[in-house]
N, CA, C and O atoms as CSV, one atom per row, in Angstrom:
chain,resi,resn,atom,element,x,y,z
A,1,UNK,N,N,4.318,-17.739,-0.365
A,1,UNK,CA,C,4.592,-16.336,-0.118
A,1,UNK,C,C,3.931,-15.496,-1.206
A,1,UNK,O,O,4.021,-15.823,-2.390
A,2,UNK,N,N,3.058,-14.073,-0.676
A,2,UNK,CA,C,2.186,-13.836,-2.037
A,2,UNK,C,C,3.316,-13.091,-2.558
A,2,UNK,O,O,4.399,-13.589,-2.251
A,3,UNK,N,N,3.374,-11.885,-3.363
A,3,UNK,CA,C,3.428,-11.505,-4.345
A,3,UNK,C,C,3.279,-9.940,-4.334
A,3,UNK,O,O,3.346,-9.934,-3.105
A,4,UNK,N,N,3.144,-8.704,-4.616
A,4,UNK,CA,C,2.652,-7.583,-4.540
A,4,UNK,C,C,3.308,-6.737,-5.917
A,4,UNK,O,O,4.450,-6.875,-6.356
A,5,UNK,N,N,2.339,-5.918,-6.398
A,5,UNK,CA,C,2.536,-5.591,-7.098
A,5,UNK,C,C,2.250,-3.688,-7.127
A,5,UNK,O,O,1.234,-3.307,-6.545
A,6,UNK,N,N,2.824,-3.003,-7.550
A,6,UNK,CA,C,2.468,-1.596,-7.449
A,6,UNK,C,C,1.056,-1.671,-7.770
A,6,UNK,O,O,0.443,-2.309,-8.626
A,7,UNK,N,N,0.518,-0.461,-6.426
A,7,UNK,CA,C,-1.038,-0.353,-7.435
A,7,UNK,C,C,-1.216,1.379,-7.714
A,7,UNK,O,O,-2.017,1.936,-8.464
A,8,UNK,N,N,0.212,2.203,-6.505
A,8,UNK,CA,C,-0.140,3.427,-7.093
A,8,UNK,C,C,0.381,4.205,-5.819
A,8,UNK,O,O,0.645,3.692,-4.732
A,9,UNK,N,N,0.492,5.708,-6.201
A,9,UNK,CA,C,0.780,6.726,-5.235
A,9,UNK,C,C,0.476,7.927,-4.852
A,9,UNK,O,O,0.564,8.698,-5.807
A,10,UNK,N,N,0.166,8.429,-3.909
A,10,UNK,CA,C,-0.190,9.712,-3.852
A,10,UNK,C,C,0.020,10.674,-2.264
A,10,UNK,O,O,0.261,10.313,-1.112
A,11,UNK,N,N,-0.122,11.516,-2.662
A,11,UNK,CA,C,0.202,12.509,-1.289
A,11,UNK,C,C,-1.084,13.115,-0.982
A,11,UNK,O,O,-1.133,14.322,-0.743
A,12,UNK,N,N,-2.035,12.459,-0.968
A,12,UNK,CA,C,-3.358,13.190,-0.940
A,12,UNK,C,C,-3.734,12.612,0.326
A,12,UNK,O,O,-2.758,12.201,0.953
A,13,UNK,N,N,-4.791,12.461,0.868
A,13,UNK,CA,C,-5.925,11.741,1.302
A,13,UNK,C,C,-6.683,10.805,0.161
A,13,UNK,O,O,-7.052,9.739,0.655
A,14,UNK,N,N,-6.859,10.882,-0.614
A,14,UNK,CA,C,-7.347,10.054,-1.351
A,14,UNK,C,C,-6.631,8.736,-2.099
A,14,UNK,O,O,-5.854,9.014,-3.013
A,15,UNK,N,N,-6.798,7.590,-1.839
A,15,UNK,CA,C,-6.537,6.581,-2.955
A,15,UNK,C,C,-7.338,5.358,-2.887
A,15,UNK,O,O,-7.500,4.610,-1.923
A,16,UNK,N,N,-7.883,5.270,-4.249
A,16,UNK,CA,C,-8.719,4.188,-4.487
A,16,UNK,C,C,-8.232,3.030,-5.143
A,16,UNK,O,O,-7.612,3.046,-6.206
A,17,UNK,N,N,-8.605,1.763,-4.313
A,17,UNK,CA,C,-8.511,0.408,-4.270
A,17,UNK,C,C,-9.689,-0.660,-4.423
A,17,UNK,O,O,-10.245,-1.288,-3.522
A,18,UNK,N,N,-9.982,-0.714,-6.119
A,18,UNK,CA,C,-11.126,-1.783,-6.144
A,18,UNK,C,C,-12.423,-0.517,-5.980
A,18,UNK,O,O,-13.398,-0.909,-5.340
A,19,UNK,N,N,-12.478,0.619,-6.389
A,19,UNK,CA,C,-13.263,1.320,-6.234
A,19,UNK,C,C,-13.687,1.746,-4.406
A,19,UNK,O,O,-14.878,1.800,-4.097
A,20,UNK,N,N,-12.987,1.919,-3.722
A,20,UNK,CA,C,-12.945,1.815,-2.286
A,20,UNK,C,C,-12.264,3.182,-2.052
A,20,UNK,O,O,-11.183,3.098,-2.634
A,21,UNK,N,N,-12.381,4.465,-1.449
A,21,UNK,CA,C,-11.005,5.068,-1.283
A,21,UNK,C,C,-10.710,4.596,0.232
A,21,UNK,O,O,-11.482,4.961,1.119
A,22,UNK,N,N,-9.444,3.678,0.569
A,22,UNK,CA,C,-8.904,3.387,1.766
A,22,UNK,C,C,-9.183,4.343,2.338
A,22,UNK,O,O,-9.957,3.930,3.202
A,23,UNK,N,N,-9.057,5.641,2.488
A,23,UNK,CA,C,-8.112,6.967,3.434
A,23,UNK,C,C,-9.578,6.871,3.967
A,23,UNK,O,O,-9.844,6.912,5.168
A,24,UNK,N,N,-10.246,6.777,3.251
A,24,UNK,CA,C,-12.037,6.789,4.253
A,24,UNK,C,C,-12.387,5.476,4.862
A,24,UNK,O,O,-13.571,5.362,5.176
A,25,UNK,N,N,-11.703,4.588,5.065
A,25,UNK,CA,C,-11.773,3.236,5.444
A,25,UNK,C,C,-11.231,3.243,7.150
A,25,UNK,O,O,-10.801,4.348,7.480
A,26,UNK,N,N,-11.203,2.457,7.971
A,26,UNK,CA,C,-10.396,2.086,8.845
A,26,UNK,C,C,-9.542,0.545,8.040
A,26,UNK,O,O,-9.863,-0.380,7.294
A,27,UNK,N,N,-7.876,1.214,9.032
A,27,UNK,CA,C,-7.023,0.217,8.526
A,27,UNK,C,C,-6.746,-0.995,10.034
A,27,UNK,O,O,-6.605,-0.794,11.240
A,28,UNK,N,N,-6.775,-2.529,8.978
A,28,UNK,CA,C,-6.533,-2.896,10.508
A,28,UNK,C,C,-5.375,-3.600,10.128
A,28,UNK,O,O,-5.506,-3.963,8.959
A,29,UNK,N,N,-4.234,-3.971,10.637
A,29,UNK,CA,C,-2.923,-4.141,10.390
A,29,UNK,C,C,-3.184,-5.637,10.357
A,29,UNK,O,O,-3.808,-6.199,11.257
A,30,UNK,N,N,-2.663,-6.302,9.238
A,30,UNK,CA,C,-3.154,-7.713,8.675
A,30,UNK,C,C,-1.974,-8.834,9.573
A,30,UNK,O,O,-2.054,-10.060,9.644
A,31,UNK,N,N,-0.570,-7.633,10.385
A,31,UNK,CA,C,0.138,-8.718,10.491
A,31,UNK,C,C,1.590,-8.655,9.710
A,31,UNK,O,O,1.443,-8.298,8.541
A,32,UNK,N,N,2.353,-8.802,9.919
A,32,UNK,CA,C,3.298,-8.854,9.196
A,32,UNK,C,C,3.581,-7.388,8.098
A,32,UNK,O,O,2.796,-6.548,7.659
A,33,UNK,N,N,5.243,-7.599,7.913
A,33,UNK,CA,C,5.909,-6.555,6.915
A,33,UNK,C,C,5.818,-7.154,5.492
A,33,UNK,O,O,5.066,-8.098,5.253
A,34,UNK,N,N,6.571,-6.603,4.590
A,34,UNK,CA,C,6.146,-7.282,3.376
A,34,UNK,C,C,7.438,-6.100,2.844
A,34,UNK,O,O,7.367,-4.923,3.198
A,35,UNK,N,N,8.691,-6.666,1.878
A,35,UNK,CA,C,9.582,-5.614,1.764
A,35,UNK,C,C,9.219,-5.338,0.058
A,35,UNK,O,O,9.796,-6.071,-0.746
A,36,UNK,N,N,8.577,-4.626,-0.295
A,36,UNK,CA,C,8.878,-4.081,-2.023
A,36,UNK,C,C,9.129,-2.861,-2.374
A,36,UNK,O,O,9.367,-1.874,-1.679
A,37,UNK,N,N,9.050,-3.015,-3.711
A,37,UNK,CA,C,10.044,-2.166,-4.415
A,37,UNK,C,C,9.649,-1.336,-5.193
A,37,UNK,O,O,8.990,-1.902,-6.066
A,38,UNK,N,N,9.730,0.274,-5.425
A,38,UNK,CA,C,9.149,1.098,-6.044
A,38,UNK,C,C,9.136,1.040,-7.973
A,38,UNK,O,O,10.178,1.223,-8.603
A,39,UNK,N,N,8.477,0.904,-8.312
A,39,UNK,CA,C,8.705,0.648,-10.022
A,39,UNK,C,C,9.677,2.076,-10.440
A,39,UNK,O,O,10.817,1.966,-10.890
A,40,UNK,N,N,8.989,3.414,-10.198
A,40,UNK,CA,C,9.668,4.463,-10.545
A,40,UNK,C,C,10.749,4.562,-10.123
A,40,UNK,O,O,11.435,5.058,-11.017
A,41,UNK,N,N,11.418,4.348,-9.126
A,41,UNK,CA,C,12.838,4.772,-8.994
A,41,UNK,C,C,13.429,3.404,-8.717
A,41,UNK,O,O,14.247,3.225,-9.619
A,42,UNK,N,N,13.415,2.202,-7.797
A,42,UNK,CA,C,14.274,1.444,-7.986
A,42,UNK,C,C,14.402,0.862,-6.514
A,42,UNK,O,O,14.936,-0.199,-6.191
A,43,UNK,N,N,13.622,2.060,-5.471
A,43,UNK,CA,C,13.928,1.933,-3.936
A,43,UNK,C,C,13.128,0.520,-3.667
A,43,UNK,O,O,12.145,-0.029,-4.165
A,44,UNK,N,N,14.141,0.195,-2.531
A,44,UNK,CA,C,12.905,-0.686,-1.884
A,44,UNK,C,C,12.065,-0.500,-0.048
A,44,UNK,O,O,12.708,0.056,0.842
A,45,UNK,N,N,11.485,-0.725,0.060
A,45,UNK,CA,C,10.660,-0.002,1.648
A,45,UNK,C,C,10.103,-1.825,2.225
A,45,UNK,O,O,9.782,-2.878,1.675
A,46,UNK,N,N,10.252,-1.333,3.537
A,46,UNK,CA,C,9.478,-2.351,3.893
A,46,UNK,C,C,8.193,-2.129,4.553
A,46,UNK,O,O,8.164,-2.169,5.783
A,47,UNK,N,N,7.299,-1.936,3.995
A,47,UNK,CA,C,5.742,-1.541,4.771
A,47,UNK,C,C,4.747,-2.975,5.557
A,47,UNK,O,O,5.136,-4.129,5.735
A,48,UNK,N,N,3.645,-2.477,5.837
A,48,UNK,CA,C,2.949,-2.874,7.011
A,48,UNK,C,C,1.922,-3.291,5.875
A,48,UNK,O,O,1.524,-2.548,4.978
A,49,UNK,N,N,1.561,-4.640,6.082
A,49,UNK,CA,C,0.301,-5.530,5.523
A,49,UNK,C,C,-1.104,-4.944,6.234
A,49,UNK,O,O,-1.208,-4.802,7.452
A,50,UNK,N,N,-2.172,-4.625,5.267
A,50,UNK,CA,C,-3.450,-3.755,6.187
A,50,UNK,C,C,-4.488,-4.576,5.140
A,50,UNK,O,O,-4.309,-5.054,4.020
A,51,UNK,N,N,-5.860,-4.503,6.186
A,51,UNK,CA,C,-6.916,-4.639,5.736
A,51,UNK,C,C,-7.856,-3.844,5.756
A,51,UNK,O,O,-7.795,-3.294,6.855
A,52,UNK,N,N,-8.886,-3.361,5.066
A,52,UNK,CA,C,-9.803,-2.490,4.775
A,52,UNK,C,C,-11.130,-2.470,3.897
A,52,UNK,O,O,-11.115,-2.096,2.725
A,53,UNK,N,N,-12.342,-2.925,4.588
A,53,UNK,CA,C,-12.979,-2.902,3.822
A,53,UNK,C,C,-12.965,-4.400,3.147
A,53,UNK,O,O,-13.603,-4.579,2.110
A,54,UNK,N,N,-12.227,-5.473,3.755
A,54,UNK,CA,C,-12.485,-6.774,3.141
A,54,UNK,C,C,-11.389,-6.757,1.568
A,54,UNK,O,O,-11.573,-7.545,0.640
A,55,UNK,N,N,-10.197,-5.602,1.581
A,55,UNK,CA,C,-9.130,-5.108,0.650
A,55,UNK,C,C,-7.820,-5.401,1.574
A,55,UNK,O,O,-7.364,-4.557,2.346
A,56,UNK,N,N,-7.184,-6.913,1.368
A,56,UNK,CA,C,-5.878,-6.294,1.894
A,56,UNK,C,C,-4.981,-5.704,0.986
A,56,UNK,O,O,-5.153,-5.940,-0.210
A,57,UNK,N,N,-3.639,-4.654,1.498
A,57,UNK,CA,C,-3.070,-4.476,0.709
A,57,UNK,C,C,-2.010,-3.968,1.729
A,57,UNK,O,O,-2.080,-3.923,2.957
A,58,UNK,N,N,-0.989,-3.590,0.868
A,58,UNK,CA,C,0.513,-2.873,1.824
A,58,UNK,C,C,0.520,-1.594,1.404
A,58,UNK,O,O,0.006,-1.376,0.307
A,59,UNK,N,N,1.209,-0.243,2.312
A,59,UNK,CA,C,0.867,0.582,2.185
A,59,UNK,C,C,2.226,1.363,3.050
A,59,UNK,O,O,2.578,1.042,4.185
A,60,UNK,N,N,2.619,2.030,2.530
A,60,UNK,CA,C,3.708,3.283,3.757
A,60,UNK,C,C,3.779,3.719,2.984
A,60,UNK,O,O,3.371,3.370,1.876
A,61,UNK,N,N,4.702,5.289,3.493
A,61,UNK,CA,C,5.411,6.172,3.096
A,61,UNK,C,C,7.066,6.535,2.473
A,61,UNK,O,O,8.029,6.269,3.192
A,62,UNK,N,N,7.245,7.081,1.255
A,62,UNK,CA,C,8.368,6.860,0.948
A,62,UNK,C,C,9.255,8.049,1.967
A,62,UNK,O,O,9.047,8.745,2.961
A,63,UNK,N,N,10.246,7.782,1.086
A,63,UNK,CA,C,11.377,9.401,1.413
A,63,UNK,C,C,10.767,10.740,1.142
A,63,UNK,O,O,10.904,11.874,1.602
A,64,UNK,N,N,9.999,10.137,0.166
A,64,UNK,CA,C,9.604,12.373,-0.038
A,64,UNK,C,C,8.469,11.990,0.376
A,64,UNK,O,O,7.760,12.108,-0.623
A,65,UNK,N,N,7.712,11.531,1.366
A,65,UNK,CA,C,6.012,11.733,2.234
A,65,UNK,C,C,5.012,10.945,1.082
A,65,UNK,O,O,3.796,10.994,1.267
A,66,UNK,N,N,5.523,10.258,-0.044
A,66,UNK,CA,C,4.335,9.874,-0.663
A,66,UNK,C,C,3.968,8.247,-0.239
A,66,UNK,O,O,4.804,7.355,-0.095
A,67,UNK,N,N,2.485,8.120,-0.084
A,67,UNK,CA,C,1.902,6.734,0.068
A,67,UNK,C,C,2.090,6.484,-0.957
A,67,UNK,O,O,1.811,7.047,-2.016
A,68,UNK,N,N,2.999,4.872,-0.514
A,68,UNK,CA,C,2.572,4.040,-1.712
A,68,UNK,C,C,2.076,2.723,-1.503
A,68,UNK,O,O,2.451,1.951,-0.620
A,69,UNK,N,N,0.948,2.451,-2.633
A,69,UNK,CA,C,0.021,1.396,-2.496
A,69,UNK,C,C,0.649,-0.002,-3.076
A,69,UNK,O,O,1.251,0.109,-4.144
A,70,UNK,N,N,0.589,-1.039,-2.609
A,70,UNK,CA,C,0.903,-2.546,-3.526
A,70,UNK,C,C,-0.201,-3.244,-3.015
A,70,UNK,O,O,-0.581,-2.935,-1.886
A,71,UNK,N,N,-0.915,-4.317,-3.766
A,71,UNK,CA,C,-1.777,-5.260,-3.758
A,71,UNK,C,C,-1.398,-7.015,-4.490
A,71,UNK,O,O,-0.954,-7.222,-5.619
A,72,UNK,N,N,-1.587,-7.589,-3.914
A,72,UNK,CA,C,-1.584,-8.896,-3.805
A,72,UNK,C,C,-1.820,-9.269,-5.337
A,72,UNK,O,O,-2.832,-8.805,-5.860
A,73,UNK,N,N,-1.006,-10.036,-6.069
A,73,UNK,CA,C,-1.001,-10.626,-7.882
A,73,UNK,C,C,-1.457,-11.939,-7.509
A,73,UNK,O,O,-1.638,-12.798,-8.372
């Protein structure tokens, strides 16, 4: 079972992964949920496993509209 680790958040269109910005990528859904946990506050979410660009990573939205990013340790 991998692992995920925060890689970051934002309310933009923009976030970059490995020098990539996803939001300009197509996402293709890798499959499976993946449940983690926000470092800053404590929440936990269960988001959607995506690929992009040969980048998988997990990705949704919290309570207040922000993406948040985790990537594979």
């Amino acid at each position: 079972m991998a692992n995920y680790r925060f890689a970051g958040k934002t309310s933009k269109e923009v976030f970059m992964i490995k020098g990539i910005n996803v939001f300009s990528e197509k996402w293709i859904h890798a499959g499976g949920c993946v449940t983690v946990t926000n470092p800053q506050n404590g929440k936990s979410y269960v988001f959607s496993k995506y690929m992009s660009n040969g980048i998988e990573f997990v990705a949704g939205k919290d309570t207040y509209g922000y993406w948040l990013f985790f990537i594979e340790t």
